[in-house]
N, C-alpha and C positions, 0 to 999 in steps of 0.2 A: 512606251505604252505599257500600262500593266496587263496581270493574267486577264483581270475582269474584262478589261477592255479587249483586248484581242479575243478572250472567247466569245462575247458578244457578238463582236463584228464576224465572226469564223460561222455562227449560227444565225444570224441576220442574212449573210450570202447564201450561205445554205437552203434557208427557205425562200428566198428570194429565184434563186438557182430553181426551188423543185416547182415554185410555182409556173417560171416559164417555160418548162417540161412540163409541166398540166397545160397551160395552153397551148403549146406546140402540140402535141399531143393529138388537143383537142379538136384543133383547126385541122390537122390531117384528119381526123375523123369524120370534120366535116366537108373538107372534101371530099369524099370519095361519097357520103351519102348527096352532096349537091348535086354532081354525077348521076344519080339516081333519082333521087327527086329534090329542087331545086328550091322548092316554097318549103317545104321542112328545113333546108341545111337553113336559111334563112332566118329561122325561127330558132335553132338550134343555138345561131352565132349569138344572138341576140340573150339565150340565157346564159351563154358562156361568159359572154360581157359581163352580166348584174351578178353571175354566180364570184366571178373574179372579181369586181369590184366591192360587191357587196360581203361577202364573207370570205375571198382569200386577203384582202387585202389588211381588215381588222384582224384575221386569226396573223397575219409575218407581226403585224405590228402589235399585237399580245403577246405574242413567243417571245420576239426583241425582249419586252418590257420584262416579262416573266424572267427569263434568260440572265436578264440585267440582275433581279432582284434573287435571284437565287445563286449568282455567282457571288454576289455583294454579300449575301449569308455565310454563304460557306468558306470565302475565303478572308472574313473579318478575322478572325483566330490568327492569320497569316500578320495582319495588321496590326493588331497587339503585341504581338510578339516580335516584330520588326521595330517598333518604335518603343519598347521596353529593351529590347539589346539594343540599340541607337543608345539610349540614357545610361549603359553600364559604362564603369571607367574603375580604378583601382581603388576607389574607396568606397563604393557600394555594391561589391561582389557578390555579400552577402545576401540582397535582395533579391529574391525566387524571378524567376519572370510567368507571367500569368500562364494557365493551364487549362484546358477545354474541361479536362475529366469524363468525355466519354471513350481516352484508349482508342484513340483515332492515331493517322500516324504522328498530325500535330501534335497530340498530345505527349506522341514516344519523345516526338522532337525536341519541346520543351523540357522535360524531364531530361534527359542524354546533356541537352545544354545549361541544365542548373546545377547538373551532377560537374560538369567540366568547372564554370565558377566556383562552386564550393571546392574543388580542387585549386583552384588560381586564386580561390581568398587564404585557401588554410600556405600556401608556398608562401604567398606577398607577408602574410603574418611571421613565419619562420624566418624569414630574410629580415622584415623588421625587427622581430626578439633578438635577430644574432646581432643585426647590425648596433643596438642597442646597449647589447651585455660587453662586446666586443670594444664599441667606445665608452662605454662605463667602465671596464677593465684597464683600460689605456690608459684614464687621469692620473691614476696614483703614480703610477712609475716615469709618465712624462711630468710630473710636478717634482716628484724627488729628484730627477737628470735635472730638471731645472733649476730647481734650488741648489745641485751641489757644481753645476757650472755655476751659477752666479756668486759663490763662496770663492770657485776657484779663480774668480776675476780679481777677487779682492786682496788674491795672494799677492805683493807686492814684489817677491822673490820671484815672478814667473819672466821671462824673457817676451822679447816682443813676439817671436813667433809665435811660442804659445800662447800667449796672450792672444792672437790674431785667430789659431787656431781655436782657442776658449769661445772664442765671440761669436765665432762663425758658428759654429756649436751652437750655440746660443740659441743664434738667429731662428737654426733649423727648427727647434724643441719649441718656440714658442710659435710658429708656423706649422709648427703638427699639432700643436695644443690647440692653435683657431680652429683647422679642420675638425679637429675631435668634437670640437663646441657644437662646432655647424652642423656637422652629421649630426650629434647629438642632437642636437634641436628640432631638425627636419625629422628622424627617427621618431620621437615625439610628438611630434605637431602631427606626423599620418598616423598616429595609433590614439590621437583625441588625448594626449597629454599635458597639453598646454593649452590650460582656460586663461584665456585672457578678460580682463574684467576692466570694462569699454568703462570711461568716461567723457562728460565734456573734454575735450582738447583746444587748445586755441593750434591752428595748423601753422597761422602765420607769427607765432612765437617761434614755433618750432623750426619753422625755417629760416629766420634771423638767426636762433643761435646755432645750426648747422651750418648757413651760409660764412659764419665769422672760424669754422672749425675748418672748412674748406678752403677758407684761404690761408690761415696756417700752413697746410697741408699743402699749398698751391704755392707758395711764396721759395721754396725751396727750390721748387721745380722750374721759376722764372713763367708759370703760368698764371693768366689774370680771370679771377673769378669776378663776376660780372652779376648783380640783383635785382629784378625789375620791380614793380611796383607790388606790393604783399596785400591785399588787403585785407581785414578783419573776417577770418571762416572759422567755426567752430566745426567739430568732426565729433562724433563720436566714439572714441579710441583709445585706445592703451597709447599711455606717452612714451613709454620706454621704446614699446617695439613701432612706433611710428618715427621715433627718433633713429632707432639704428636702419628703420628703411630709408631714409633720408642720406646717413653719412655711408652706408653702403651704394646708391646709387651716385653720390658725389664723391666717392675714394674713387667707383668705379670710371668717372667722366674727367678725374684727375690721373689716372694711372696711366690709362690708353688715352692720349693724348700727343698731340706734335710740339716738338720744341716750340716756346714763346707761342702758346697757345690759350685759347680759352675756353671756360664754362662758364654757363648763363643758368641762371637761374628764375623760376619766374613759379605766380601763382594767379589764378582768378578764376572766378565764379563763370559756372557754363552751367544752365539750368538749372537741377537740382543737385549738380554737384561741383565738387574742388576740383580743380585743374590743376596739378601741380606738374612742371617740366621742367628737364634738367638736360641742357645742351650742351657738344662742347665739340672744338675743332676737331676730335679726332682722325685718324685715318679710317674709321668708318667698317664698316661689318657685309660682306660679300651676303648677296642675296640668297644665296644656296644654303647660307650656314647662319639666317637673322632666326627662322622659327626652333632654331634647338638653343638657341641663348640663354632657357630658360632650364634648360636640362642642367642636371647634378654633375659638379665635374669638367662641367665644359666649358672649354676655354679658347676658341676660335682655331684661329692660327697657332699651331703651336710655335714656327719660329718667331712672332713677333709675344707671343703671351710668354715663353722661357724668360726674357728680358724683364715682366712685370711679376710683381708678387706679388701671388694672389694662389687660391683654389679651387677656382670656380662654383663658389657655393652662394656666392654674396646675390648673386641674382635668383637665384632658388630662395634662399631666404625671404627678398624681398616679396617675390611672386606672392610667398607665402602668406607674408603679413597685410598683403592688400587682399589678398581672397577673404582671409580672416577677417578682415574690417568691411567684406561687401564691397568693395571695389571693384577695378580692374587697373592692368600694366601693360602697355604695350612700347614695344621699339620699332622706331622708323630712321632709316640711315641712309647718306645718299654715301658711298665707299669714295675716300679719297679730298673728302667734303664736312660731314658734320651728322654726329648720332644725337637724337630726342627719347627720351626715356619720358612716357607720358603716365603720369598715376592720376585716378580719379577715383574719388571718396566722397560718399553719400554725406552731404554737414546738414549740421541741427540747423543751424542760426546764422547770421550773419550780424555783427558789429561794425556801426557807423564809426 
């Protein structure tokens, strides 16, 4: 119940309360005059009556109303500024939240809480600047290890261990190179650094030639990638970044996967938008740990994610690029059974 509500009803009983203390009151009064004379207490009862019906009864039910309209004044300001903090999140810090301006204490309140975001926008900024200089720092010299392992590969004078050692090397440098990308990109993309410049898309091109890249990728593993029926959607989109959302959530349905397993793939029309989903037998995502799936980093299990290569960025990414297209991404998993990675994108057109 809210404040308004509860004080109303607190001042409703209240005068309800004094008015039956007016007529108890009153009735004692008129007994003891009855006592005395019998035809007055008579006449007495009788204005008590029309005095209580007639005017206590409209002044409880004016107060109520008044009560009502004056709590609903005074604590709208409470209102605004409840559902303007509701709407903050770490990328509109910098938005004020509205302000009375008569130096009431709402007002202090406001103020003390715009002064704490303008603190949590100007830290999230710093964090972003470092995070940003720190993998822009990083490329040169993980590009140059790269290039002089893959030099040292070609030595033909190297033995096999070193060799083995060279590769594994390798492996590492170009696995911290994707991280650097990723952060790099996410970095970016929260500080408005990456315009993307939307065009028609056909969706169901895009996921033909994903789906032929995924089983490449699936053929090694002895797993069968599966394509249901596509039919002709136009989106609105950058092809690039709908295409790496595509083979990021199919490496992702390929990776975490059970032996001789599979993903499906599938696309269709649901209203006024594209349905695209990407299933696959895996061993499925513990309900405890499905709403951080989308967190930086995170990687489930770690004893079963040590096993897959990967850095948990590839689902931050994609989050990223369906926000950016006016979509939405969600996962549904039954553990033990089979995970749905469900993307939907607003399309222009549809072709017969």
């Amino acid at each position: 119940m809210t404040i308004r509500a509860r004080v109303t009803w607190c001042n409703a009983a209240l005068l309800l309360c004094s008015l039956v203390l007016i007529a108890v009151l009153s009735l004692a009064e008129l007994h003891e005059r009855h006592e005395r004379r019998p035809r007055a207490a008579e006449r007495g009862m009788e204005e008590i009556i029309e005095i209580t019906f007639w005017i206590g009864v409209p002044a409880v039910l004016l107060s109520i109303g008044g009560g009502w309209w004056l709590m609903r004044k005074a604590l709208a300001p409470v209102t605004a500024l409840s559902r303007a903090a509701e709407r903050i999140n770490e990328f509109n810090l910098s938005q004020p939240l509205p302000r009375t301006g008569n130096g009431d204490e709402l007002d202090r309140l406001a103020e003390v809480l715009n002064g704490m975001t303008a603190r949590l926008d100007g830290s999230f900024a710093r964090v972003r600047e470092f995070t940003l200089h720190a993998s822009h720092e990083l490329k040169t010299p993980l590009t140059i290890l790269r290039g002089e392992t893959e030099t040292e590969l070609r030595d033909e004078s190297l033995s096999p261990a070193q060799r083995e050692r060279a590769a594994s090397r390798l492996d590492e440098l170009r696995r911290l190179s994707r991280i650097v990308d990723g952060l790099t990109l996410l970095t970016k993309a929260d500080a408005g650094l990456v315009p993307l410049e939307l065009a028609p898309v056909r969706l169901d091109d895009l996921a033909r030639d994903s789906f032929a890249d995924a089983q490449i990728l699936a053929e090694t593993l002895g797993l069968r990638v599966e394509c249901g029926e596509l039919p002709a959607v136009t989106v609105a989109g950058n092809a690039h970044r709908l295409r790496q959302l595509l083979l990021n959530i199919l490496d992702n349905a390929i990776k975490y996967n059970q032996p001789q397993g599979w993903v499906r793939l599938a696309l269709r029309r649901a209203g006024e938008t594209a349905e695209l989903t990407v299933a696959n037998s895996g061993p499925g995502i513990a309900p405890d740990i499905l709403p951080r799936v989308f967190d930086r980093f995170f990687r489930g299990d770690p004893a079963h994610s040590s096993a897959v290569e990967g850095c948990g960025l590839g689902l931050s990414i994609a989050q990223w690029i369906v926000t950016a297209h006016g979509g939405s991404i969600e996962i549904a998993s039954a553990p033990g059974k089979s995970t749905t990675v469900t993307v939907r994108l607003p399309f222009l057109m549809t072709t017969a």
